[in-house]
C-alpha positions in Angstrom: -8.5 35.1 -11.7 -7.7 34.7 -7.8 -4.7 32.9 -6.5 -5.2 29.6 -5.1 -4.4 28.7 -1.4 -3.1 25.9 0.6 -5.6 22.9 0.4 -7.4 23.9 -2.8 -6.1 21.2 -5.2 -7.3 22.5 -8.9 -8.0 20.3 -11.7 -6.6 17.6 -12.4 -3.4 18.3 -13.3 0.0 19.4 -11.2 2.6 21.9 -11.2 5.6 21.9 -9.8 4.3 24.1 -6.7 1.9 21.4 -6.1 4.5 18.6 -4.8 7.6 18.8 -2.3 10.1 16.3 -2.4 11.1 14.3 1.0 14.9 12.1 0.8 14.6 9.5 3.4 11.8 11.7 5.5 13.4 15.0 5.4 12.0 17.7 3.1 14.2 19.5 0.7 13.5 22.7 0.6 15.6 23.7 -1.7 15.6 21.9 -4.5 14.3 22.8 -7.7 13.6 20.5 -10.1 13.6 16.4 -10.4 13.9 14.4 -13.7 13.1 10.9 -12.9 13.6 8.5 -16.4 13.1 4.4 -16.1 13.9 2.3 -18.8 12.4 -1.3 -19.2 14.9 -2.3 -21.8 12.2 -3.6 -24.2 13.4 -5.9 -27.2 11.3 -6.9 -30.1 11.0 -10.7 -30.9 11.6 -11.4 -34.6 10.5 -14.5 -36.6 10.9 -16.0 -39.9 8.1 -15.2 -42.0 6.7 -12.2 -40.1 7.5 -8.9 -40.9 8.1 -6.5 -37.7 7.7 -7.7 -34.1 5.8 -10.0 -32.8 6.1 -9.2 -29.3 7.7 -7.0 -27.1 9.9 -8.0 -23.6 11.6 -6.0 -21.2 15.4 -7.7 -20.8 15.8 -5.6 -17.4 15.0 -2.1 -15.8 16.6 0.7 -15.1 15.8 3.8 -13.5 18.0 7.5 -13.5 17.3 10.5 -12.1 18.7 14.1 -11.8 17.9 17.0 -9.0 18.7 20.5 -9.2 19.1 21.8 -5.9 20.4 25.6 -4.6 24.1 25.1 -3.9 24.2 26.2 -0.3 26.8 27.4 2.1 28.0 25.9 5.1 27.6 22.6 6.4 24.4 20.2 7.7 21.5 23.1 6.6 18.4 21.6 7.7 16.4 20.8 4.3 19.4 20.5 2.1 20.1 17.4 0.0 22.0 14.8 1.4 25.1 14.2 -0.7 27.8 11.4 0.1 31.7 11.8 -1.8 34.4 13.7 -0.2 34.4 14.7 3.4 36.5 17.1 4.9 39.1 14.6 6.5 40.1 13.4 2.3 38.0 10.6 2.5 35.5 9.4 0.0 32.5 7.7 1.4 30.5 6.8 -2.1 30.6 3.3 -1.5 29.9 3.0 2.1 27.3 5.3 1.7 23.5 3.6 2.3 20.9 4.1 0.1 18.2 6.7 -0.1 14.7 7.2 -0.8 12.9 9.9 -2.2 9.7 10.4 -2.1 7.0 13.0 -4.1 3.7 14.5 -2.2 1.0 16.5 -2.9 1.0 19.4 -1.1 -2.8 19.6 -0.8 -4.2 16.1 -0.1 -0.8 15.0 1.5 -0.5 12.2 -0.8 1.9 10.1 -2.3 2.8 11.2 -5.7 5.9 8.9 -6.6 8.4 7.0 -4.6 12.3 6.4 -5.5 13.3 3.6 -3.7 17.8 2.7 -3.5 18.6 6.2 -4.5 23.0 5.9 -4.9 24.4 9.2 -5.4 26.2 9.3 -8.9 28.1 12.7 -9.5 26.7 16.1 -10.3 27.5 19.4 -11.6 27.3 22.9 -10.2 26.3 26.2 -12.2 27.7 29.6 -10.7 26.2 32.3 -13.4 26.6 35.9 -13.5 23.0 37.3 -11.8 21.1 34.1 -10.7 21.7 31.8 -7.1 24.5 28.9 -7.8 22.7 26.1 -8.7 24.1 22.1 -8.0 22.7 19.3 -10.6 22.9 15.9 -8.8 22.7 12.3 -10.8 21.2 9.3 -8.9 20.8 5.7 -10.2 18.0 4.1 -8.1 16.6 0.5 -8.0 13.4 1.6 -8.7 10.6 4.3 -9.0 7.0 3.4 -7.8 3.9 4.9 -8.4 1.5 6.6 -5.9 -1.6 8.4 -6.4 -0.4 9.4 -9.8 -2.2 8.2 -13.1 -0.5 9.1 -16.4 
């Protein structure tokens, strides 16, 4: 079975290798996964004399998402993750910090896969293991995620 090349977009499904991940128009180039979960906060509609729900309807949205990214040294490396708290003076800039958007594209038709739009950075974790590269889980609470050329 030969290896694919750049361009050759196969079936009709996606891997992971097949999308890179832009925040506000900068790729990141080292992150390593993305987790995006929305929530329409659906609540059944109950009446007398019916048994179950007669309807369905969303009460409000809300949309989460976590990133795992390389936890690199050193400060402003092109392609890392942009991450607002503490700065080096003892400041914390969470809430001053704008909002970002993150965007998913195909890496061989160049198209839009997904867009998160009001990204605010939430807190994170970071994983330092015996044998593997130190790892840094970020959580994000955005306004809302909107489809591209995406189907399912």
């Amino acid at each position: 079975m030969p290896f694919r090349t750049a361009g050759q977009a196969e079936g009709p499904v996606g891997s992971g290798i097949d999308c890179f991940l832009m925040q506000d128009n900068q790729v990141l180039a080292y992150s390593t996964d993305l987790n995006v979960d929305e929530d329409y906060m659906l609540e059944g509609i109950q009446t007398l004399g019916y048994y179950g729900f007669r309807n369905l309807v969303s009460l409000g949205y809300d949309c989460n998402m976590t990133m795992g990214t390389f936890l690199l040294r050193g400060a402003d490396i092109p392609e890392a993750i942009a991450i607002p708290g503490w700065q080096s003076d003892g400041n914390n800039n969470i809430n001053s910090a704008g909002l970002y958007t993150f965007t998913g594209i195909d890496v061989h038709t160049l198209q839009i896969l997904f867009t998160i739009i009001g990204a605010k950075y939430g807190g994170g974790s970071l994983t330092v293991a015996q044998g593997s590269l130190m790892t840094r889980q970020t959580k994000w609470r955005a306004r809302q995620m909107l489809p591209g050329a995406q189907t399912s």
